[in-house]
C-alpha positions as CSV (number, residue, x, y, z in Angstrom):
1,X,14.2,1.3,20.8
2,X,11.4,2.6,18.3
3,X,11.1,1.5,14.8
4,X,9.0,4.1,12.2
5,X,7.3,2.5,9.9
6,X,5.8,4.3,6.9
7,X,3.2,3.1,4.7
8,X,2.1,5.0,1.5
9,X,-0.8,4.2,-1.0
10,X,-0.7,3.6,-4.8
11,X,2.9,3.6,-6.9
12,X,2.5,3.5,-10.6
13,X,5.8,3.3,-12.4
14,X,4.5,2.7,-15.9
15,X,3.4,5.1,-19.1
16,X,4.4,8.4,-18.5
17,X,6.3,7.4,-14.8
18,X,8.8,4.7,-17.0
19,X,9.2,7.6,-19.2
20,X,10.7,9.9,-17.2
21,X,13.2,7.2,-15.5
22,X,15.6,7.3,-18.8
23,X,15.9,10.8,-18.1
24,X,15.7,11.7,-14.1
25,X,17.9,10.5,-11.2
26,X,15.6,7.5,-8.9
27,X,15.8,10.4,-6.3
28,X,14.2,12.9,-8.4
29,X,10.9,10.8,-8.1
30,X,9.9,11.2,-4.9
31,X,10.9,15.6,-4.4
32,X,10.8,16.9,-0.9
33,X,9.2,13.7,0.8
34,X,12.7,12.2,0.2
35,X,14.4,12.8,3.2
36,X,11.1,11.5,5.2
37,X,10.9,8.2,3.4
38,X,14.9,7.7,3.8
39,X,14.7,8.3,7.5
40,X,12.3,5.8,8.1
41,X,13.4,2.0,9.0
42,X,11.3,1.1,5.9
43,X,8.4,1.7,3.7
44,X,5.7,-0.3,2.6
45,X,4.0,0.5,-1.0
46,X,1.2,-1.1,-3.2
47,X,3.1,-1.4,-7.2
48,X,0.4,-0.5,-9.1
49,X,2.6,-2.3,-12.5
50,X,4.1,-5.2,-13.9
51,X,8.3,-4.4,-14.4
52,X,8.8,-6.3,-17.4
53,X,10.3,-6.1,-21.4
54,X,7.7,-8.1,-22.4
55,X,4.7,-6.6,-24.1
56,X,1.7,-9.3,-24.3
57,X,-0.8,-7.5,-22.9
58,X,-3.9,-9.3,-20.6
59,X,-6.9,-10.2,-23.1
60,X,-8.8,-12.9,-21.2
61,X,-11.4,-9.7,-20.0
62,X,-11.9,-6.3,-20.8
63,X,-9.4,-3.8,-19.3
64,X,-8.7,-0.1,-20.0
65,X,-5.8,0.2,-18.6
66,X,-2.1,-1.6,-18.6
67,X,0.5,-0.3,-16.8
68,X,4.0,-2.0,-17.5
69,X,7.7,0.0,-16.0
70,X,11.1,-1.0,-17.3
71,X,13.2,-3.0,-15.1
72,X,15.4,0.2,-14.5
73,X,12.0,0.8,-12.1
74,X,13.5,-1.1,-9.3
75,X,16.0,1.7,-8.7
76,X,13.1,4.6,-8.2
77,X,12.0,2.0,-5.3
78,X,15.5,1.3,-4.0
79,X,16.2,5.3,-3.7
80,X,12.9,5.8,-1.5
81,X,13.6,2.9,0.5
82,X,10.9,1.0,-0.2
83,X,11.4,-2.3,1.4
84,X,8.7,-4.0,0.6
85,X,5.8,-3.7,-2.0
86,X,2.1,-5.4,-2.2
87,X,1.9,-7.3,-5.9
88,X,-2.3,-8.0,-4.8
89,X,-3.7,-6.0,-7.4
90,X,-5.8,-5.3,-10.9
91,X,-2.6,-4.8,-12.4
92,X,-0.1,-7.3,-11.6
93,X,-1.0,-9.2,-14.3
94,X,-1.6,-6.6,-17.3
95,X,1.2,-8.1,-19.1
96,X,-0.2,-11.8,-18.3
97,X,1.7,-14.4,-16.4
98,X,4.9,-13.3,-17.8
99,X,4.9,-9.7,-16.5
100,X,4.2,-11.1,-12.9
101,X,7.4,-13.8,-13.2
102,X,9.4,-10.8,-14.5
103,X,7.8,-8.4,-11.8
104,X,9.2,-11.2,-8.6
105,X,12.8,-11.9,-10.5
106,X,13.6,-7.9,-10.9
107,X,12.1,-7.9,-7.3
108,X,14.1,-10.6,-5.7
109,X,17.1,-9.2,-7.8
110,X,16.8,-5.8,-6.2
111,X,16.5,-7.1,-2.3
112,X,12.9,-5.7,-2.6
113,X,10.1,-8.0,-0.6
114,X,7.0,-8.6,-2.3
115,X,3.3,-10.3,-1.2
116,X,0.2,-10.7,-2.3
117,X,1.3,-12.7,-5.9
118,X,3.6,-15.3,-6.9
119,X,3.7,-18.1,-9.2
120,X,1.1,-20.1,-7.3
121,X,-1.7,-19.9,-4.7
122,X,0.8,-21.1,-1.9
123,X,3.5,-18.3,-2.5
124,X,0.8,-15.7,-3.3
125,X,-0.3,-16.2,0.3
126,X,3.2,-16.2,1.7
127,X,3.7,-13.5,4.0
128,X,6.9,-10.8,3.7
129,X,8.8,-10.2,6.7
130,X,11.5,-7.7,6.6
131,X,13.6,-6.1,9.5
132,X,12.8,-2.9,10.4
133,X,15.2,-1.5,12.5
134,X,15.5,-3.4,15.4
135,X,11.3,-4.7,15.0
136,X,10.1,-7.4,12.4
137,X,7.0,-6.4,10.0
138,X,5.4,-9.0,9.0
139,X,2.9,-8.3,5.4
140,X,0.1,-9.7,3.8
141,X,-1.5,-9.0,0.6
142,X,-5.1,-9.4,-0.4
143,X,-7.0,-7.9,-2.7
144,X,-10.9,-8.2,-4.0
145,X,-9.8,-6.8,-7.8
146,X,-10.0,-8.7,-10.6
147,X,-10.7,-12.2,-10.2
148,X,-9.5,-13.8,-13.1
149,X,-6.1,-13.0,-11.8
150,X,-6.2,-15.3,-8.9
151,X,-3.5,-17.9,-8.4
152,X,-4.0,-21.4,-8.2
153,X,-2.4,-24.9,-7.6
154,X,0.1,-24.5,-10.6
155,X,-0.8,-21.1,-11.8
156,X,1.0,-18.0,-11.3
157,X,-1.4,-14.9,-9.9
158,X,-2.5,-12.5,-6.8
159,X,-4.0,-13.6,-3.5
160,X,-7.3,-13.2,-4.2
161,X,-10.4,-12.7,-1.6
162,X,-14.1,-11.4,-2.0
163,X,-14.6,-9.1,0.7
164,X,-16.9,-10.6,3.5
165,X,-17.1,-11.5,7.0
166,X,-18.4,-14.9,6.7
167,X,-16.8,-17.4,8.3
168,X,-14.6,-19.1,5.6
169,X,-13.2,-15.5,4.5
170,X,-12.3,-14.7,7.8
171,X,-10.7,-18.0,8.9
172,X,-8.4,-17.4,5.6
173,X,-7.8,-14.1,7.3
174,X,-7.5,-15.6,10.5
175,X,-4.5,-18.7,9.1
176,X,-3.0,-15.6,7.6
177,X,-2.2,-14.0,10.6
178,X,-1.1,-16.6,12.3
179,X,1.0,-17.3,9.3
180,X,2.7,-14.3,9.5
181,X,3.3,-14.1,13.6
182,X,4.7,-17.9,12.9
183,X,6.9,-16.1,10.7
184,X,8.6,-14.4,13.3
185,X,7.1,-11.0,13.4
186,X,6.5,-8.5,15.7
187,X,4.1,-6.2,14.0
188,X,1.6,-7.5,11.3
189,X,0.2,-5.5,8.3
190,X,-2.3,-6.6,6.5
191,X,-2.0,-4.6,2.6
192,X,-5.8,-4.8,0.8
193,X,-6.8,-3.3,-2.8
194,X,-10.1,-3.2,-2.0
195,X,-13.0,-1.4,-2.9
196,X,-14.2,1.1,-6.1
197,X,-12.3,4.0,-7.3
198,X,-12.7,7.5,-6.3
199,X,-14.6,7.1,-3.0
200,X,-14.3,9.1,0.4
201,X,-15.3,6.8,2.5
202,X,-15.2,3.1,3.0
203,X,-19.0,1.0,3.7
204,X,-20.1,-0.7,6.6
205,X,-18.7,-3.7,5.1
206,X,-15.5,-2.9,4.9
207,X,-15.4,-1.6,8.0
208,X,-17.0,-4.6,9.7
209,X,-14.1,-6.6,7.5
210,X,-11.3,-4.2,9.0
211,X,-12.0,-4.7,12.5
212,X,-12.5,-8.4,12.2
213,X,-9.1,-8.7,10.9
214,X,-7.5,-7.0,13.5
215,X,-9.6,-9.2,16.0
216,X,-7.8,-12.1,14.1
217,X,-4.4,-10.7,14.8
218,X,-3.2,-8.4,12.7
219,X,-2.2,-5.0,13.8
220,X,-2.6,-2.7,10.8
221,X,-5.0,-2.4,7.9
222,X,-3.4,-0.9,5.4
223,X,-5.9,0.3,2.6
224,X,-5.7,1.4,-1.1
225,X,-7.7,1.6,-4.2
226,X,-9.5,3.8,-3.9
227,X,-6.8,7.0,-5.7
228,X,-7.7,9.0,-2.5
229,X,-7.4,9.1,1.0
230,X,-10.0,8.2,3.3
231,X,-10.3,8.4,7.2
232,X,-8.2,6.3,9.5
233,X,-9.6,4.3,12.5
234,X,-8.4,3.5,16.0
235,X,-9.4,-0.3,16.3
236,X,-8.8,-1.9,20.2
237,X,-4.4,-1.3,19.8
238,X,-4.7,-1.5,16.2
239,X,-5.1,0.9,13.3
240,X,-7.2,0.8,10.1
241,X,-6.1,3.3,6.9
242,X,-9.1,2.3,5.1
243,X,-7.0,4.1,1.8
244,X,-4.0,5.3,1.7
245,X,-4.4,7.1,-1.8
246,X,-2.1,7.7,-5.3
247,X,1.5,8.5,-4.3
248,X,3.0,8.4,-7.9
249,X,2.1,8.5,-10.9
250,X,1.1,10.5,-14.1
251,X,-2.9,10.3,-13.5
252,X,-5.1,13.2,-14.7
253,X,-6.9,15.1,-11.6
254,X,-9.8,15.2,-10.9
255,X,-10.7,18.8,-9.4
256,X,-13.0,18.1,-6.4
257,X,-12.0,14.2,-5.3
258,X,-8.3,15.8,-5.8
259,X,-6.5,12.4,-6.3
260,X,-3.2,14.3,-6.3
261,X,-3.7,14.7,-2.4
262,X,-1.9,12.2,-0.4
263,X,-0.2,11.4,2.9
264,X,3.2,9.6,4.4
265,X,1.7,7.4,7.0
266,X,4.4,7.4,9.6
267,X,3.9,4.4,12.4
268,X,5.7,4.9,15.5
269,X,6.5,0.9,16.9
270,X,7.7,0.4,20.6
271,X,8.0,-3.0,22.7
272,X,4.4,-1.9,23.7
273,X,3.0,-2.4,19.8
274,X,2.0,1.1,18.1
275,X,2.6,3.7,19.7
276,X,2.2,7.2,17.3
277,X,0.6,7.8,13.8
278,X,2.0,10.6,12.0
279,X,0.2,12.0,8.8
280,X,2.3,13.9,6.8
281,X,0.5,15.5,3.5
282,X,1.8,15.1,0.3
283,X,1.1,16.8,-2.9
284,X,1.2,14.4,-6.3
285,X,2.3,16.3,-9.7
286,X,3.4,14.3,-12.6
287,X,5.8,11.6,-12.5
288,X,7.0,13.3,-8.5
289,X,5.6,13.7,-5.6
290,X,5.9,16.3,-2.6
291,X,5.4,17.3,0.7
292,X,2.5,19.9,0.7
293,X,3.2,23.0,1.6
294,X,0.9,26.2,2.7
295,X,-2.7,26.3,2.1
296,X,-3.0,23.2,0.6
297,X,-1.3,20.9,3.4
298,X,-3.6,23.0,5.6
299,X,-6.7,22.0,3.0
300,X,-5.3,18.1,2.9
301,X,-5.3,17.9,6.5
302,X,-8.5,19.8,7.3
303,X,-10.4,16.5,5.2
304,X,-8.5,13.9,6.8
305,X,-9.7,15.3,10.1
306,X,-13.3,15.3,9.1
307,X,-13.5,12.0,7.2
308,X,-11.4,10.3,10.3
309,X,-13.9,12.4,12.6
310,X,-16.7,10.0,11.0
311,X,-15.5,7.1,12.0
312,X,-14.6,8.6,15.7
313,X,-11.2,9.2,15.1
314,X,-9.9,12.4,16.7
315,X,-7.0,13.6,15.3
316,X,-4.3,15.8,16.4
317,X,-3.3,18.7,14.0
318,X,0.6,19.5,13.7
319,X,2.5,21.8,12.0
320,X,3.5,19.1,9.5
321,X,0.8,17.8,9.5
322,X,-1.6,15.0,12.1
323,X,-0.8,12.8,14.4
324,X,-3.0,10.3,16.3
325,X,-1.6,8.6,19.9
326,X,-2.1,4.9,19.9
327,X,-1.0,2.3,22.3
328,X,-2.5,1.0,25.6
């Protein structure tokens, strides 16, 4: 039987986002992609904020930015069935160790998985594997952001990696896969908040990092960061979303990189491994996102197909959308 998997980028519940929970249904977050993201067997997300009361904000470097969501937040996650999140980030820790051990309790209290953080370097690294219909997803979070908020022996923080394919880095990448397929899971996804903000297109090092993690086991990279899309990649029978974008939050625009662009990431799963990607545009507005519609899902999809064209991806346009076959 297939299992759809969905991945989507960036979700920032915080400032204007945690405003608008006290007044708006959790179902009134997510407009006409609803119905998309409930139909799936689950959804993967990066949580691009601490859920926590507390309000001691990160001061051991320079930040501009804290983002911090009421514990009410979990619902907005619960109603678009997002089973599992990525906590490997820049802002996991914005409210310091405190927000992150309030962040894994409202978690764990909601039935919500979570990666890429934890209260030490052991269960930072600790992969998430959640049912998906009738496959298992395994998950991994990494990300290159913010040192300083690293985990270690007895201190709570993200799963932390500098972005390289020398040998140690990849053998980390390498135990982690064979973490997560020890686990018990079928497919493996490996989550990363890589790379600057408000770029097109990933550099030949990521790239070269991308592929060698899928050589080491896992079978899709699942990018973000960057607040836009960038091409996706047909690696050997795996797949490489070098970013997946924003997909909420109350961020201003800017007019030509268009961060308010977006996608669902629909991945088709069969005994056979991956079998489908389906990319269905989506269009961000404040605090609510929604399927595009017209001209502009026609303009969302026509620069997907030429950023994917770069990296010899040849997509399929849709109606809804793109699609890319996978599989043997």
């Amino acid at each position: 039987m297939q299992t759809t998997l969905a991945l989507v980028g960036d979700v920032m519940l915080g400032r204007g986002v945690n405003e608008e929970i006290s007044s708006g249904t959790p179902e009134s977050f997510w407009g006409s992609a609803l119905p998309i993201l409930t139909s799936a067997d689950a959804i993967i997300a990066n949580l691009e904020c601490a859920i926590t009361e507390s309000t001691e904000q990160w001061s051991r470097t320079r930040k501009v930015f804290y983002f911090r969501a009421d514990p009410a937040a979990v619902r907005v996650l619960r109603a678009a069935n997002i089973r599992c999140v990525s906590l490997a980030n820049n802002h996991t820790l914005d409210f310091q160790e405190q927000g992150l051990l309030d962040t894994l309790r409202h978690l764990d209290d909601a039935g919500i998985s979570h990666t890429g953080a934890g209260r030490n370097e052991v269960e930072a690294a600790a992969p998430a594997v959640i049912q998906a219909g009738e496959t298992k997803i395994g998950v991994i979070a990494l990300t290159d952001n913010e040192p300083l908020f690293a985990a270690g022996p007895d201190r709570p923080g993200t799963n932390y990696l500098g972005i390289s394919t020398d040998p140690a880095a990849l053998a980390r990448v390498e135990d982690a896969a064979r973490q997560t397929r020890q686990s018990g899971a079928d497919v493996l996804v490996l989550s990363l908040h890589w790379g600057p903000n408000m770029v097109l297109r990933p550099t030949p090092l990521f790239a070269s990092f991308a592929a060698a993690a899928l050589d080491c086991g896992f079978d899709i990279v699942h990018g973000h960061s960057a607040h836009v899309f960038q091409g996706v990649q047909r690696y050997g029978n795996g797949l490489v979303l070098y970013s997946s974008g924003d997909f909420l939050d109350d961020y201003a625009v800017d007019p030509e990189l268009r961060n308010d662009w977006s996608f669902v990431f629909l991945i088709d799963v069969g005994k056979q491994g991956l079998q489908r990607l389906r990319m269905l545009p989506a269009r961000l507005r404040y605090a609510r996102v929604d399927l595009a519609e017209g001209a502009e899902l026609e303009a969302i999809r026509d620069r997907m197909t030429r950023l994917s064209a770069e990296l010899g991806t040849a997509l399929v346009q849709t109606t809804e959308g793109l699609e890319l076959p996978l599989g043997r």
